[in-house]
C-alpha positions as CSV (number, residue, x, y, z in Angstrom):
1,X,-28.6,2.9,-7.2
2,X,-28.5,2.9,-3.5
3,X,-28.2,5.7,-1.5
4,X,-24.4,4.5,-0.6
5,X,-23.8,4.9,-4.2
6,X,-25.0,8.4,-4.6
7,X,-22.1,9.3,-1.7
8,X,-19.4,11.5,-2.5
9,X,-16.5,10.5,-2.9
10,X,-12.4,11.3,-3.8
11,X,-12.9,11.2,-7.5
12,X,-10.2,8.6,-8.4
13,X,-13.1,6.3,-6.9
14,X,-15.7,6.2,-9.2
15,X,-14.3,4.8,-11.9
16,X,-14.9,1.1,-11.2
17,X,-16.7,-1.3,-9.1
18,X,-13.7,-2.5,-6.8
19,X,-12.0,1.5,-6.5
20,X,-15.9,2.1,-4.7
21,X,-15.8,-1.2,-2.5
22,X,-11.7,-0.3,-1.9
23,X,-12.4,4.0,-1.2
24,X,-15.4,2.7,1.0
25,X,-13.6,0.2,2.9
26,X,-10.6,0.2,3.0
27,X,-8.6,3.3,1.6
28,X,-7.1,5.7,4.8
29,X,-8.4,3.4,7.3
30,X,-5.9,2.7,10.0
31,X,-3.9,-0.5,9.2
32,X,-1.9,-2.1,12.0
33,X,0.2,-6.0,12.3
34,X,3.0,-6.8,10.4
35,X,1.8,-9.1,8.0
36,X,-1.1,-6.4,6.9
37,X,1.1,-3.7,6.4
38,X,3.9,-6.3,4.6
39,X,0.8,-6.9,2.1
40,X,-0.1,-3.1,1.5
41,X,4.0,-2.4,1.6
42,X,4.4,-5.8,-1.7
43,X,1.5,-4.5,-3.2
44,X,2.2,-0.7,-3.5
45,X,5.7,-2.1,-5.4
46,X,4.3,-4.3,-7.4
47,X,1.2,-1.1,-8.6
48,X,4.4,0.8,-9.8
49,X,4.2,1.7,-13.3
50,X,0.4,0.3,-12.9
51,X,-3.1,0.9,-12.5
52,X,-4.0,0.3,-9.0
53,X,-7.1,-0.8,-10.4
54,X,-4.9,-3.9,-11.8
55,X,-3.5,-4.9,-8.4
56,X,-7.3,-4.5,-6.8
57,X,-8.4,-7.2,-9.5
58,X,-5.4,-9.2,-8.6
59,X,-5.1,-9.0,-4.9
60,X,-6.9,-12.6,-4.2
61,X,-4.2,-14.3,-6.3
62,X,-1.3,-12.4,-4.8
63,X,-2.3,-13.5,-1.5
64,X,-2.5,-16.8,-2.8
65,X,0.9,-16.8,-4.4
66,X,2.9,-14.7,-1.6
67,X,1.4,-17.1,1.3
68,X,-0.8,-14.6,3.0
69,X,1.8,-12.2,2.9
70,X,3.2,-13.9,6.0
71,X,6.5,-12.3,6.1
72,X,8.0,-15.5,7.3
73,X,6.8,-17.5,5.3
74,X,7.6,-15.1,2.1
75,X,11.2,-15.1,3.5
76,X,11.9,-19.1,2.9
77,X,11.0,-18.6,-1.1
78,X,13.2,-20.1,-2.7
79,X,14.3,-19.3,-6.5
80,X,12.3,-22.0,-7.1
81,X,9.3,-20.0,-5.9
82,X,10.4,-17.2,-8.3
83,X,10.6,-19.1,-11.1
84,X,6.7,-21.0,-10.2
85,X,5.4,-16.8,-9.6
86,X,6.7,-16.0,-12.6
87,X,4.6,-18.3,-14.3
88,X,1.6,-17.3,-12.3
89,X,-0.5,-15.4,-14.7
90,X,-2.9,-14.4,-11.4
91,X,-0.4,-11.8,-10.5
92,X,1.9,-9.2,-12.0
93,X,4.7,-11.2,-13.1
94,X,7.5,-9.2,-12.6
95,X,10.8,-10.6,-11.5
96,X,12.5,-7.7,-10.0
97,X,9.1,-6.9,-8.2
98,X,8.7,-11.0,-6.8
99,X,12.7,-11.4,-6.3
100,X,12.1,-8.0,-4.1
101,X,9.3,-8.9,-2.4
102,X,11.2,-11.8,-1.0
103,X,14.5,-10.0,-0.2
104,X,11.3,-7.6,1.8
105,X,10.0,-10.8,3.9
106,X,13.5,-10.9,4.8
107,X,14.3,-7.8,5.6
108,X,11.4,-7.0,7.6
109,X,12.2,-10.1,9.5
110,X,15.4,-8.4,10.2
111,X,14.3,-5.4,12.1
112,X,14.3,-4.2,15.3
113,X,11.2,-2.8,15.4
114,X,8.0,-4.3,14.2
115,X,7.1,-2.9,10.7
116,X,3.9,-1.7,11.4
117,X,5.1,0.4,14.3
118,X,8.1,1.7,12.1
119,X,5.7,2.7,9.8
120,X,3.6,4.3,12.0
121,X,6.3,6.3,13.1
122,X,6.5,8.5,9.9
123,X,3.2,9.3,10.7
124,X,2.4,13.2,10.3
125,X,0.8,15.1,12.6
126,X,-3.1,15.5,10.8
127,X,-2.7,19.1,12.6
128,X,-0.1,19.4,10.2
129,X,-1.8,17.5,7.1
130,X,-4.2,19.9,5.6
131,X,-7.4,18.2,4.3
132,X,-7.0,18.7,0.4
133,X,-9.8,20.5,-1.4
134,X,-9.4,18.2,-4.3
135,X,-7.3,15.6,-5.9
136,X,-5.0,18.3,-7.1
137,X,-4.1,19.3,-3.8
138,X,-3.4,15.8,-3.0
139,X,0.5,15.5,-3.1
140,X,2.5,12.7,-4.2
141,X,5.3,12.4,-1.7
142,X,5.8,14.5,1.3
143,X,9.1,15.3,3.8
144,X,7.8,12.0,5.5
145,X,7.0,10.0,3.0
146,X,11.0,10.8,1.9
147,X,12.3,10.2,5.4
148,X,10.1,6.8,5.3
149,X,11.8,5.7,2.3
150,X,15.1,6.4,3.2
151,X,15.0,4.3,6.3
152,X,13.3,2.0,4.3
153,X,16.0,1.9,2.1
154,X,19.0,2.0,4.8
155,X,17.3,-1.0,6.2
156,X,17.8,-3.0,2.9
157,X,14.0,-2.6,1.6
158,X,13.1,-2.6,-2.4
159,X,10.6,-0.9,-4.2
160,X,10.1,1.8,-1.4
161,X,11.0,4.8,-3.0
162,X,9.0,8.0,-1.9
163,X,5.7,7.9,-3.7
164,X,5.4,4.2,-2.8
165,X,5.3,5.1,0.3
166,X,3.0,8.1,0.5
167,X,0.6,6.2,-1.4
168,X,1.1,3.3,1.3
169,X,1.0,6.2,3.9
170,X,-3.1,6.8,2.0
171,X,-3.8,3.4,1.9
172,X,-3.0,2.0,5.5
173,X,-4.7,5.6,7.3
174,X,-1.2,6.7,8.3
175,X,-2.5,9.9,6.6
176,X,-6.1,10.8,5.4
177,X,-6.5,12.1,2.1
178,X,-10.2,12.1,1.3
179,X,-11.2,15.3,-0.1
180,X,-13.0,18.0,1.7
181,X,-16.1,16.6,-0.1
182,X,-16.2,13.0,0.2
183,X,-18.0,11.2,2.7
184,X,-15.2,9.6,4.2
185,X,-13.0,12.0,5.0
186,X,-13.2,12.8,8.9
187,X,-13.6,15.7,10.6
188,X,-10.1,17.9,11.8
């Protein structure tokens, strides 16, 4: 093993392969641009119910199927295009989770504020986001996460309810939530 393997790390990330290469890499690193953050938003609906580890293994033939996540492209999907993703045994084949990841491109088309910046702006203050000792002082939704999926919500969003969005909130860096002793977790 290499000395990057020996790291310490939040514990949910040694279980596989591709939860080391996502903890590492990607997990609570600042995300920004619309079509990322439409991605991160799809595929935190679709791991509902789910092993994240499923949507990791997945997440080439999503972005395959849901064009990039280019919200406008995602928008023109016909039910055509549901019907062909439903037989798409790449992905998680879902209808009310593709049907609302279309009505999303749509919506997000729709707002008045770029997504990632409206996002962004549920963002705690880290003075105000304790590191967590250990996974068990890792919470599942917070106030913002709540006030994110309301809005979310009132602006016609699906599959946004308020652990979606904390865990999106972990994922895209909007809050860090690397335990005191993993490697990644950066100094407050």
């Amino acid at each position: 093993m290499s000395d990057a393997d020996q790291r310490g790390r939040c514990g949910w990330a040694s279980a596989a392969p591709e939860y080391i290469a996502y903890h590492d890499g990607e997990w609570g690193v600042p995300l920004r641009g619309v079509t990322a953050m439409f991605e991160r938003l799809s595929l935190e609906g679709f791991q509902s119910g789910l092993s994240w580890l499923v949507i990791l293994r997945k997440r080439p033939a999503f972005r395959a199927a849901f064009a990039g996540f280019d919200p406008q492209v995602v928008a023109g999907f016909t039910d055509a295009d549901v019907a062909r993703l439903l037989t798409d045994a790449g992905i998680v084949r879902n209808r009310s989770k593709i049907e609302a990841t279309v009505h999303n491109a749509r919506a997000v088309l729709d707002l008045d504020t770029p997504l990632d910046e409206l996002l962004w702006s549920y963002a705690p203050d880290p003075a105000g986001h304790p590191r967590p000792a250990t996974l068990a002082d890792v919470p599942a939704i917070t106030p913002e996460s709540t006030a994110m999926a309301k809005e979310l919500k009132r602006r016609g969003l699906r599959f946004v309810g308020p652990t979606t969005c904390y865990a999106l909130m972990q994922a895209a860096g909007l809050v860090d939530d690397h335990v005191a002793d993993c490697w990644r977790a950066a100094p407050r």
